[in-house]
C-alpha positions in Angstrom: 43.7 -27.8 -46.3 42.3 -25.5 -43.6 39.9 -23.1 -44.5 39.8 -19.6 -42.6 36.5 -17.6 -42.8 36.0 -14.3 -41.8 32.6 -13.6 -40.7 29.9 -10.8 -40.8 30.3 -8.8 -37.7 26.7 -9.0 -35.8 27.2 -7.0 -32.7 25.4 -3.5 -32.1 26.4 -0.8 -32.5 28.0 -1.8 -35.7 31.9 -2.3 -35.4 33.5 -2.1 -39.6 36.7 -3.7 -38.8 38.0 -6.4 -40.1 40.7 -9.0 -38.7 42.4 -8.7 -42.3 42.0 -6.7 -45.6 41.4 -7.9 -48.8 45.4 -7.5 -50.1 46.3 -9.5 -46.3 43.9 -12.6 -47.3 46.0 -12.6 -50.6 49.1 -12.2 -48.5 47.8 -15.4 -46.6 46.9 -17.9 -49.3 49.8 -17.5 -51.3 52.1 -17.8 -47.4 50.8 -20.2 -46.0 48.6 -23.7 -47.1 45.2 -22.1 -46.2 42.1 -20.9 -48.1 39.9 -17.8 -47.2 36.4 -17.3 -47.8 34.6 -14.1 -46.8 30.8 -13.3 -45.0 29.1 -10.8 -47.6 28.6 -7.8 -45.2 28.0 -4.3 -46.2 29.1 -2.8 -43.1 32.4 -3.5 -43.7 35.1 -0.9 -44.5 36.4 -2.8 -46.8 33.7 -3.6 -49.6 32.7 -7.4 -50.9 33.9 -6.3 -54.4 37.3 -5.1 -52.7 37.9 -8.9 -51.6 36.8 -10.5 -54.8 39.7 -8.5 -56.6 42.0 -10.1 -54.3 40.6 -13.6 -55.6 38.2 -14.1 -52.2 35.4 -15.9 -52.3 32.6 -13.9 -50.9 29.2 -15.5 -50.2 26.5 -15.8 -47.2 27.7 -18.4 -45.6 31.3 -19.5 -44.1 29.2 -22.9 -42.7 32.5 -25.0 -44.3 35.3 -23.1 -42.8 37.0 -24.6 -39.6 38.7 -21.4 -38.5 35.8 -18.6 -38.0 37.8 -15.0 -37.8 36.0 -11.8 -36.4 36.2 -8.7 -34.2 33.5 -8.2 -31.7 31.5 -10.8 -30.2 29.6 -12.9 -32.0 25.7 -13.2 -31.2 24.7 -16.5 -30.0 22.7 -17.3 -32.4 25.5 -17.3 -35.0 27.6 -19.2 -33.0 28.6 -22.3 -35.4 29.5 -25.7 -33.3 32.4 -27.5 -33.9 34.1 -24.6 -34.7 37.5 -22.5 -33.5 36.6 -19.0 -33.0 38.7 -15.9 -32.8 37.2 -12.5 -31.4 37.5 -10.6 -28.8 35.2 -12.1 -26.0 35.2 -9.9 -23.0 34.6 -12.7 -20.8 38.4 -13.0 -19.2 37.3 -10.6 -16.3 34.2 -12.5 -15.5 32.4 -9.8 -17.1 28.4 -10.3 -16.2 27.1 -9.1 -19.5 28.8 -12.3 -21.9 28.6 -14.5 -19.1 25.7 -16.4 -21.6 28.0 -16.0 -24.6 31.2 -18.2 -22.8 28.3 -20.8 -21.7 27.1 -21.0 -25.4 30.9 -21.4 -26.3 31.0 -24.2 -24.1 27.8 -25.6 -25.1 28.7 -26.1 -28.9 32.0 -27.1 -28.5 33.8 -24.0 -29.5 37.5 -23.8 -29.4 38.1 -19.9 -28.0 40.7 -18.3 -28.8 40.4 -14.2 -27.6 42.6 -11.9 -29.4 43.6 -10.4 -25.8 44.5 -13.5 -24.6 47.1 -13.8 -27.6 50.8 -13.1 -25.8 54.3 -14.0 -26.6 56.4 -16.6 -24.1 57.2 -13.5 -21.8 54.0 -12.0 -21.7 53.4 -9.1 -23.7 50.3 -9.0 -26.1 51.1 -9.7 -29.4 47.9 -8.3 -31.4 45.9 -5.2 -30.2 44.0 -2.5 -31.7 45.7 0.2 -29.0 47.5 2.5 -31.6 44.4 3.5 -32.8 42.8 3.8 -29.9 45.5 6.1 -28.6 45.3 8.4 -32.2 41.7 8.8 -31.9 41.4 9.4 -28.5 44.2 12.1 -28.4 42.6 13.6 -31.6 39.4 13.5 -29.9 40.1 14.8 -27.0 41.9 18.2 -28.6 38.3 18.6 -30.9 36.7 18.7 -27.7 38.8 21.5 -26.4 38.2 23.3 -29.3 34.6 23.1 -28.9 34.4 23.9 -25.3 36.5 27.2 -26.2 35.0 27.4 -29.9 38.7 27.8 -30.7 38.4 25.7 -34.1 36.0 22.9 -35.6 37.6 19.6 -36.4 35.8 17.0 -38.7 35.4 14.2 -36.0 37.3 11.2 -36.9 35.0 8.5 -38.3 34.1 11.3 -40.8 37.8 10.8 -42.5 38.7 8.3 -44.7 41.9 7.4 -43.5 44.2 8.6 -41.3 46.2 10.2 -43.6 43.0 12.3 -44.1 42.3 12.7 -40.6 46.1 14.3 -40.6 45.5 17.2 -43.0 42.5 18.4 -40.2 46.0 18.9 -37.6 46.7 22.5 -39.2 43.6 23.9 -38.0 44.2 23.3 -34.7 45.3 27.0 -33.2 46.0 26.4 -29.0 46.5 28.8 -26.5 49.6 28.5 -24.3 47.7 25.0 -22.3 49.1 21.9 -20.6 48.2 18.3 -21.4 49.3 15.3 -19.0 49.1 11.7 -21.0 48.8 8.7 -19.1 50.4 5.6 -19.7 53.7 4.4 -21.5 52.3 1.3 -24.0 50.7 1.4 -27.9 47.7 3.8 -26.6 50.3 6.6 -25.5 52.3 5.7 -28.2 49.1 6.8 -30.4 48.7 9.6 -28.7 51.9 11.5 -28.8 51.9 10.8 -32.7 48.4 13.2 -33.4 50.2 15.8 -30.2 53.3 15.7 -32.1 51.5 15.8 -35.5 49.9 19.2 -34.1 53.0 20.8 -33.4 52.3 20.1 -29.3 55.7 20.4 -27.6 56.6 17.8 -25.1 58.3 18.3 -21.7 59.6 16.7 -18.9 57.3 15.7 -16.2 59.5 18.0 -13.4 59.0 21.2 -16.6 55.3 20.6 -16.5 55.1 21.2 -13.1 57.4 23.9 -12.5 57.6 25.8 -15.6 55.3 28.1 -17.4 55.2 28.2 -21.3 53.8 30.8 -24.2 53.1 27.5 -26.1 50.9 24.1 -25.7 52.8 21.6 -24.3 52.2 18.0 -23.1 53.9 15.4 -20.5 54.1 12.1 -20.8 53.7 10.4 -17.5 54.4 6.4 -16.3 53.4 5.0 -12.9 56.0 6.2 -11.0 55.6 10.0 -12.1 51.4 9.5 -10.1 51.8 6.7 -7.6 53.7 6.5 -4.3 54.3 4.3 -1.5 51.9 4.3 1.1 54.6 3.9 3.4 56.8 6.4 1.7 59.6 4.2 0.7 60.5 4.5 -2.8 58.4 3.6 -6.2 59.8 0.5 -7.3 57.9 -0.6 -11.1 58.0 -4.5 -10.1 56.9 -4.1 -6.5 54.0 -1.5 -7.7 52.2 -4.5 -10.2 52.9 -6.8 -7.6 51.8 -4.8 -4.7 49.5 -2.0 -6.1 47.2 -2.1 -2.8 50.2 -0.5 -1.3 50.8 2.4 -3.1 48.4 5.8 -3.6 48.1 8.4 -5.7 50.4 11.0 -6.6 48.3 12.6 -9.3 46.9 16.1 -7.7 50.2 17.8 -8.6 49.5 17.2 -12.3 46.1 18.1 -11.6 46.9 21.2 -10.3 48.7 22.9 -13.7 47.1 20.9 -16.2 44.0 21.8 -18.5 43.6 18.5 -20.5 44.0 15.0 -19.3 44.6 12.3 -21.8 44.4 8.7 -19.9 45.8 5.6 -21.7 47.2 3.9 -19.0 46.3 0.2 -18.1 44.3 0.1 -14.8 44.6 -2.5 -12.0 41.5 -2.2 -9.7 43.5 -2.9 -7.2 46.1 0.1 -7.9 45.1 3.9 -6.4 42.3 6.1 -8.4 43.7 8.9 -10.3 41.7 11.7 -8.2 38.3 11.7 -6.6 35.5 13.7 -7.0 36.3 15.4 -3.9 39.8 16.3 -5.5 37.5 17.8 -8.2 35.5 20.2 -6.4 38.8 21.7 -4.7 40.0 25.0 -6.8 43.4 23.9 -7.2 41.9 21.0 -9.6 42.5 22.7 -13.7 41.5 20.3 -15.9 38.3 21.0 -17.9 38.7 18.2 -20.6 39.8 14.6 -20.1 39.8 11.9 -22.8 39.6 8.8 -21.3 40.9 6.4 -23.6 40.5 3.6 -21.0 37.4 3.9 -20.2 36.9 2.2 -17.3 33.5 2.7 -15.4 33.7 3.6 -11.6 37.5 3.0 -12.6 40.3 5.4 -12.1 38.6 8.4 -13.1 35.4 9.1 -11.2 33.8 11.4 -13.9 33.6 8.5 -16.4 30.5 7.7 -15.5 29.1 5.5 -19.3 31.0 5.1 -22.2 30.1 7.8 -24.6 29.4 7.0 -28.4 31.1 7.3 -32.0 27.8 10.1 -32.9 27.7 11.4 -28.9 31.2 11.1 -27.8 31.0 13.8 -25.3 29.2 14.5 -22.1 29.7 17.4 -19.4 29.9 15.6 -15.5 29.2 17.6 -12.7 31.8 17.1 -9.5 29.8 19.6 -7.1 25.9 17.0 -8.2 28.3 14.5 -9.0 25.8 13.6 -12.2 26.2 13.9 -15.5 24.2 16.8 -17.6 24.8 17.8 -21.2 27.8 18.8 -22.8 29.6 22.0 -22.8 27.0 23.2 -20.5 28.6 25.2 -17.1 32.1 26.1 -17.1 32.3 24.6 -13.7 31.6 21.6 -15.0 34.4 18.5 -16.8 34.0 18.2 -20.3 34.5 13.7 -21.2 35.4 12.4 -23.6 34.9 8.0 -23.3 34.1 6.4 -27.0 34.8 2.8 -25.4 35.3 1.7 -29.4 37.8 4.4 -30.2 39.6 1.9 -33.2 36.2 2.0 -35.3 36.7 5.5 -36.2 39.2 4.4 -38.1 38.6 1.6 -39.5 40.7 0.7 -42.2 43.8 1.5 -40.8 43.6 0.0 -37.5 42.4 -3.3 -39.5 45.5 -2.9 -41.2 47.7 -2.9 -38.4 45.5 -5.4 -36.8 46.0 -8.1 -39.5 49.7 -7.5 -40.0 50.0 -8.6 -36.1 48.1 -11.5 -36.5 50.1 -12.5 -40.1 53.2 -12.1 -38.2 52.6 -12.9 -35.2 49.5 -15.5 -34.8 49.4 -17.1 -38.0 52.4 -19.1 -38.6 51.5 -20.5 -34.7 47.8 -21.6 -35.9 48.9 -23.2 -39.5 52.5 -24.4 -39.4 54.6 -25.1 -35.5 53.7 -23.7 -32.5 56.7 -24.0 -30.4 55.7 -21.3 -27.9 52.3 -22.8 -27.1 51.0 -19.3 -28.4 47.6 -20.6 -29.1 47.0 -22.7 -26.2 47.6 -19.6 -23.8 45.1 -17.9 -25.7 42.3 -20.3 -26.1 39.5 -19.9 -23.5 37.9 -23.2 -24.3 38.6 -26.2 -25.9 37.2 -28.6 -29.0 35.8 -31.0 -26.4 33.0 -28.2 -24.3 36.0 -27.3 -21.3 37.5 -24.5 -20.2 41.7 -24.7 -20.9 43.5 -25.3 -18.1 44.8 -21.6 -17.8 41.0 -20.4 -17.6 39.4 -22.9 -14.7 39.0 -19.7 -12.8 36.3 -19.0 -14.8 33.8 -21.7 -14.0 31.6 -20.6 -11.4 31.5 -17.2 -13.7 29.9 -19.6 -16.1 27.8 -21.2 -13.7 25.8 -18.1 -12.6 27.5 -18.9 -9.2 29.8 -15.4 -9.2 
């Protein structure tokens, strides 16, 4: 019988999700042929004593478990040889900072497998937290309008329970007549038009935004080809854009130009045009005084995201005419940010509950029982025996030091 264990997050700041909750591991012992023990952790939104009325076995150490389950990832010296590991890794884009964990990987004979890594045959994720980073960004990014304007207090997300609790905090929200462009068409958009819509924000056509004026807040939802043209001025064509994005630049300014609030949730390609520069924000046809980058990409797409912001700081004011950043709310001339890189943790429970209903549906029946669509190969990084999988070779001089 395999045993899955799901470990103690260790990374700081403290993340309080879990890959499943306690009703999900009893979900998975009575499916499927597997037992479940569980790290004691009090950091945890979901409490020890929660799992052990589900039947888990909760104790200090998951030593005995082949299968280690967690979120974040794990420090190195809780990394467990001989193991196969799921979290997310951040090590797929050669990032510098886990460069050390991926060797450690390697070194004990870890079998990787990296939850972003997890796709279907054609593609397409198959287990992501984005939902929830799309409701609390969006929610987060109204609060700080609010408190730019002191138009209305909101209790900032991690301070509800749920998110049918953060929901009842959507009737206090009073807006004058403003315009939000959203960014992106995928699960974090998707998570962001449910809190607009759940505020009674009005959505319009991207051609209304732009030409029409309205006694009411209302919000566009934009896709690639509403910001990015050809270079060359032949037409936007979707396939030829993610192909080709060196050839295409942006098409942003207009939005910029009659909106007050950006919301950004679309997937960026450094290889595909900025948004806007911090030229473009200097200029006084630029309008937006808020943005909530959900993305979060440093020296990305969005020159004012300068750091990610945090869960107990989310906010910070950045200068376009210094091009620094200085405290928030703090000159009218300046761009109020909003950039929580760990959006999901403010609401914890739920987005674990998505989360482990994906990987139930989607992931588990591939580990355990037949794997016809090579599901977990694709997604493991390493292997049993101290290599990289064939699909992640690219990756060895990152490992090396040598790049």
């Amino acid at each position: 019988m395999r045993k899955i264990g799901i470990i103690k997050e260790g990374k700081v700041p403290v993340d309080r999700r879990v890959p499943f909750t306690p009703e999900q591991v009893k979900e998975l012992k009575e499916k499927f042929d597997v037992e479940v023990k569980c790290q004691s952790s009090n950091i945890r939104c979901f409490s020890d004593e929660e799992y052990n009325k589900q039947g888990v076995l909760v104790n200090g150490s998951v030593e005995d478990c082949d299968i280690l389950m967690g979120v974040k990832e794990v420090p190195l010296e809780s990394l467990m040889e001989n193991k196969t590991y799921f979290f997310f890794s951040h090590t797929i884009k050669k990032q510098a900072y886990n460069r050390e964990l991926l060797h450690k990987v390697l070194e004990k004979n870890i079998q990787l497998i990296d939850y972003e890594t997890l796709t279907s045959k054609n593609g397409t994720r198959i287990v992501a937290f984005g939902r929830y980073a799309g409701i609390v960004g969006a929610y987060n990014g109204i609060l700080t309008f609010g408190k730019r304007y002191n138009l209305f207090d909101l209790r900032p997300a991690h301070q509800c329970f749920d998110l049918e609790d953060l929901k009842t905090e959507f009737n206090k929200v009073k807006l004058p007549p403003i315009k939000i462009v959203l960014t992106g068409g995928g699960r974090v958009s998707k998570g962001s038009m449910e809190v607009l819509f759940g505020m009674g924000i009005k959505r319009v056509s991207p051609i209304e935004f732009l030409e029409k004026e309205y006694n009411e807040p209302v919000f566009t939802q934009l896709n690639s080809r509403d910001y990015n043209k050809r270079s060359d001025d032949k037409g936007f064509e979707r396939t030829h854009f993610y192909s080709h994005p060196e050839l295409y630049e942006s098409d942003f300014l207009k939005f910029s130009s009659v909106a007050d609030v950006l919301i950004a949730g679309a997937f960026w390609n450094p290889q595909s045009p900025v948004l806007f520069k911090v030229e473009d924000m200097v200029e006084p046809g630029f309008k937006i005084k808020v943005i909530a980058d959900i993305t979060c990409d440093i020296e990305g797409s969005i020159p004012s995201t300068v750091r990610p912001s945090t869960i107990d700081a989310p906010v910070y004011d950045f200068n376009p005419t210094e091009r620094v950043e200085e405290p928030a709310f703090k000159e009218e001339g300046n761009i109020t940010v909003m950039a929580v890189d760990n959006l999901p943790c403010e609401l914890p429970r739920n987005a674990s509950e998505d989360f482990g209903r994906e990987l139930i549906d989607n992931v588990i029946p591939a580990l355990l029982l037949e794997d016809p669509d090579a599901i977990i190969d694709r997604a493991s990084i390493t292997t049993a025996d101290g290599k990289l999988n064939s699909h992640y070779t690219y990756l060895q001089e990152y490992v090396e030091g040598k790049e």
